[in-house]
C-alpha positions as CSV (number, residue, x, y, z in Angstrom):
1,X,-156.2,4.5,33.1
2,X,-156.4,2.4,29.8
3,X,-159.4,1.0,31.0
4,X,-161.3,3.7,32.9
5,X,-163.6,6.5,30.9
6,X,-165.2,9.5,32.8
7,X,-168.7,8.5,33.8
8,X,-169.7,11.4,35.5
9,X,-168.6,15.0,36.8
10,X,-169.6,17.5,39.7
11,X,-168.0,21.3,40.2
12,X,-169.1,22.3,43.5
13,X,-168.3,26.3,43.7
14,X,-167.5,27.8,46.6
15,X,-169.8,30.4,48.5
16,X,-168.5,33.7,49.1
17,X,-166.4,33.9,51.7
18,X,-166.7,37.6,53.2
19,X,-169.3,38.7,55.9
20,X,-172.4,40.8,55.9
21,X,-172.9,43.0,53.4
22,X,-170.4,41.4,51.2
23,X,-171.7,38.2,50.9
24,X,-175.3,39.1,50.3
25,X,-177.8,37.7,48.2
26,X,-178.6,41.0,46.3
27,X,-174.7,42.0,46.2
28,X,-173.4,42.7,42.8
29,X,-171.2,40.2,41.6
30,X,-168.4,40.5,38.5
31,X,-167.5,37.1,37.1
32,X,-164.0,37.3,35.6
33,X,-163.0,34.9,33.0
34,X,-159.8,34.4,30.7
35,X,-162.0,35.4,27.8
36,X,-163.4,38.8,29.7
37,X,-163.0,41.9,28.3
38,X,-161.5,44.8,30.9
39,X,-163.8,47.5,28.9
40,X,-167.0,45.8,29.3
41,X,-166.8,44.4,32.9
42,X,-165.0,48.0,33.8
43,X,-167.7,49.7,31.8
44,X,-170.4,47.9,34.1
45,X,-168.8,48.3,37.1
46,X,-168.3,52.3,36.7
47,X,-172.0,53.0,35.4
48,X,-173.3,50.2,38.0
49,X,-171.6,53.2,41.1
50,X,-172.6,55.9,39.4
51,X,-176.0,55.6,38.7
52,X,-176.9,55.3,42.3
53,X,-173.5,56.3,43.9
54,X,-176.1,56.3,47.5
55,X,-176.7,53.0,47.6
56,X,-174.1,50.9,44.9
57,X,-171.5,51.3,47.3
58,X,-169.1,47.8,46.3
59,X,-169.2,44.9,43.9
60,X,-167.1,41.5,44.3
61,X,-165.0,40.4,41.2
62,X,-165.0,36.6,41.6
63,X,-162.9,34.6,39.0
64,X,-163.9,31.8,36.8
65,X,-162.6,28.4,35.2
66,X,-158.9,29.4,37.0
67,X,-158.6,32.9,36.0
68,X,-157.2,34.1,39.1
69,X,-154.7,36.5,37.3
70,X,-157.5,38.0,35.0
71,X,-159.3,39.0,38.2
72,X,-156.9,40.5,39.2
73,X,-155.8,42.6,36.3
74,X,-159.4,43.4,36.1
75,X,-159.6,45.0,39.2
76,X,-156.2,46.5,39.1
77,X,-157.5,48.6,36.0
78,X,-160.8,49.4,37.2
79,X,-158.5,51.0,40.1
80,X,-156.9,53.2,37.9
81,X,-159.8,54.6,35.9
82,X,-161.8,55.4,38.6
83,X,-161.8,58.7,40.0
84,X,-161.9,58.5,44.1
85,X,-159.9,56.1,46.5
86,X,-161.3,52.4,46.5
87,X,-161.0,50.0,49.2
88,X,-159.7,46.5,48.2
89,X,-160.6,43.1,50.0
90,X,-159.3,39.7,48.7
91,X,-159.8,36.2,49.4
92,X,-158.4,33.0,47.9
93,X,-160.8,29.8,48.0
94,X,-161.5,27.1,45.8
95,X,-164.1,24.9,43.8
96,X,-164.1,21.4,43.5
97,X,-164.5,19.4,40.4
98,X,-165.8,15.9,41.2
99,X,-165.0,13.2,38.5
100,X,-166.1,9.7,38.5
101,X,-164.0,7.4,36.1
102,X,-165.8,3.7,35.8
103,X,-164.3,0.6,34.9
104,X,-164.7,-1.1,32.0
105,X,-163.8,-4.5,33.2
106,X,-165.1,-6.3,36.2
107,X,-162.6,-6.6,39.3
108,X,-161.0,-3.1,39.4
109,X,-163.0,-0.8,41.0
110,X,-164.6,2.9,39.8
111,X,-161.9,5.8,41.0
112,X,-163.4,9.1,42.1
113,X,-161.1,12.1,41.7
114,X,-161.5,15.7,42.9
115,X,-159.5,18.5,41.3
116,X,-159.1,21.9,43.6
117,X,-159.4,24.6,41.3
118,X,-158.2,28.0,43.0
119,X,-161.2,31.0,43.2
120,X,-160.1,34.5,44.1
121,X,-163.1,36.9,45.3
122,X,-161.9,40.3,45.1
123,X,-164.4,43.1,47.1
124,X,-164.1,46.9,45.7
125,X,-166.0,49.3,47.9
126,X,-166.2,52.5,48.3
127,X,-166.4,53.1,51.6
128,X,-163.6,51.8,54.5
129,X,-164.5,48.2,55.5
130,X,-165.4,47.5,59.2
131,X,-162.9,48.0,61.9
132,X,-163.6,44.7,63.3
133,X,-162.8,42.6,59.5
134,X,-159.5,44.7,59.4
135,X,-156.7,42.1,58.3
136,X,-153.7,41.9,55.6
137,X,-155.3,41.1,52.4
138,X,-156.7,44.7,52.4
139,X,-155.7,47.9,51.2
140,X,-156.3,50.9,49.3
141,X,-156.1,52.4,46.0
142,X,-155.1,55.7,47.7
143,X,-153.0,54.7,50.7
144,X,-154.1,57.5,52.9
145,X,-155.6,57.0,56.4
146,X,-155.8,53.3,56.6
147,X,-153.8,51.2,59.1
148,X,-154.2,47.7,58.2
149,X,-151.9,47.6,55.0
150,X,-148.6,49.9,54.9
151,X,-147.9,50.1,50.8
152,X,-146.0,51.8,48.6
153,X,-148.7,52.4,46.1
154,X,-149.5,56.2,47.6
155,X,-149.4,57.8,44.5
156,X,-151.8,54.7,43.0
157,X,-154.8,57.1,43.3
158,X,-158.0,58.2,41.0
159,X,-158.1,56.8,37.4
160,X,-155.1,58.4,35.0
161,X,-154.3,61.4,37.4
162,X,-151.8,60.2,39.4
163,X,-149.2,61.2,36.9
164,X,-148.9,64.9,37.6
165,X,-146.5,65.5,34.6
166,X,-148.7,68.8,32.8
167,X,-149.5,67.8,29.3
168,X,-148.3,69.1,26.3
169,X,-150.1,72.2,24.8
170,X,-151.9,71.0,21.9
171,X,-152.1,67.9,23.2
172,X,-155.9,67.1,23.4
173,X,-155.2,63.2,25.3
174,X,-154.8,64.5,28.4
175,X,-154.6,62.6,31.8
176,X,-157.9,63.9,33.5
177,X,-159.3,63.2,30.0
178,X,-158.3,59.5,29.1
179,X,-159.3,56.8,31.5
180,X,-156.7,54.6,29.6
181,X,-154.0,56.6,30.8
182,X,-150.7,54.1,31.5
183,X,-149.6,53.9,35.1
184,X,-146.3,54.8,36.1
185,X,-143.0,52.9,36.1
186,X,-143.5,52.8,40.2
187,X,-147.0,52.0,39.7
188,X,-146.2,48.9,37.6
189,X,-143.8,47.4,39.6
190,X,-145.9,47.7,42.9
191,X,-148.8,46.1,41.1
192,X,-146.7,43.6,39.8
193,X,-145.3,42.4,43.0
194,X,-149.0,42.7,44.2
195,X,-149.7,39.6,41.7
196,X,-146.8,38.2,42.4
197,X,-148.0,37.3,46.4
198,X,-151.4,36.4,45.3
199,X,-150.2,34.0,42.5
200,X,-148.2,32.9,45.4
201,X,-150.8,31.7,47.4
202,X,-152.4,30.7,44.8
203,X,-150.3,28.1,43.8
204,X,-150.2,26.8,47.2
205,X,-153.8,26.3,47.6
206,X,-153.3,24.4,44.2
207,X,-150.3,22.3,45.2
208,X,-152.6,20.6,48.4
């Protein structure tokens, strides 16, 4: 490539790839990038259900520039602070980025090269999703009364009060009190093997 230099480039982003509501004009969408803070995008996300809790009923997280696994994490905290079950739907895509690399001598000629960049689009509502979407890449933050993903993540419940250990008297940090309230050994691991199967596909939508 000595004698090619990029001439011009293209990212085509995908479109979002749930159904009706989800994929509405007017639906609220959280764009995640490696340089994103949890505390703000959380922040948004908490006042953005609370201040109409009738009619803000989900968001979409939707990662940026390849940050699949800050998406994730992002969500996976937002899960944990809030306070009532949340109902997770996630799909793996991709964008496109369309580079076209001239020639500077005559003979040889331009190359165009597309790079696949892996897009996750993560759906957090509040209310059960549609019978009818029902598949494997949901689940719950609660576990309770859903059919379409058996988990181990029961106890995973409202933000910082999973953890029923009582609190020390004195002790003014007190689970129902801090929203940055660790998660439990259990927790962690189930979480972690949760990014662990995304990544996974992940990487395969990357290595095609």
């Amino acid at each position: 490539m000595d004698n090619y230099v990029p001439s011009d480039e293209t990212t085509v982003e995908p479109s979002n790839p749930f159904p009706p509501p989800y994929n509405a004009e007017d639906a609220k969408v959280m764009l995640v990038s490696k340089s994103s803070k949890f505390s703000k995008i959380n922040s948004y996300v908490r006042e953005y259900f609370t201040e109409s809790s009738d009619r803000n009923r989900f968001v979409v997280f939707k990662s940026t520039n390849g940050a699949t696994e800050k998406a994730i994490s992002c969500v996976e905290v937002f899960k944990q602070q809030f306070e009532e079950p949340l109902y997770q739907w996630t799909r793996v895509v991709c964008s496109k980025r369309i580079v076209l690399w001239k020639c500077q001598q005559e003979g040889p000629r331009d190359i165009r090269v597309t790079v696949e960049v892996p897009v996750i689009f993560i759906v957090i509502s509040r209310d059960p999703f549609p019978g009818e979407y029902s598949c494997m890449s949901m689940q719950c933050s609660s576990d309770k009364e859903i059919a379409f993903l058996p988990n181990n993540r029961a106890s995973h419940g409202s933000g910082g009060k999973s953890d029923k250990k009582k609190p020390k008297k004195g002790n003014r940090k007190t689970n129902e009190g801090n929203k940055w309230t660790k998660p439990s050994s259990e927790q962690r691991k189930n979480e972690q093997k949760e990014r662990n199967q995304l990544l996974k596909e992940i990487e395969g939508l990357s290595a095609q």
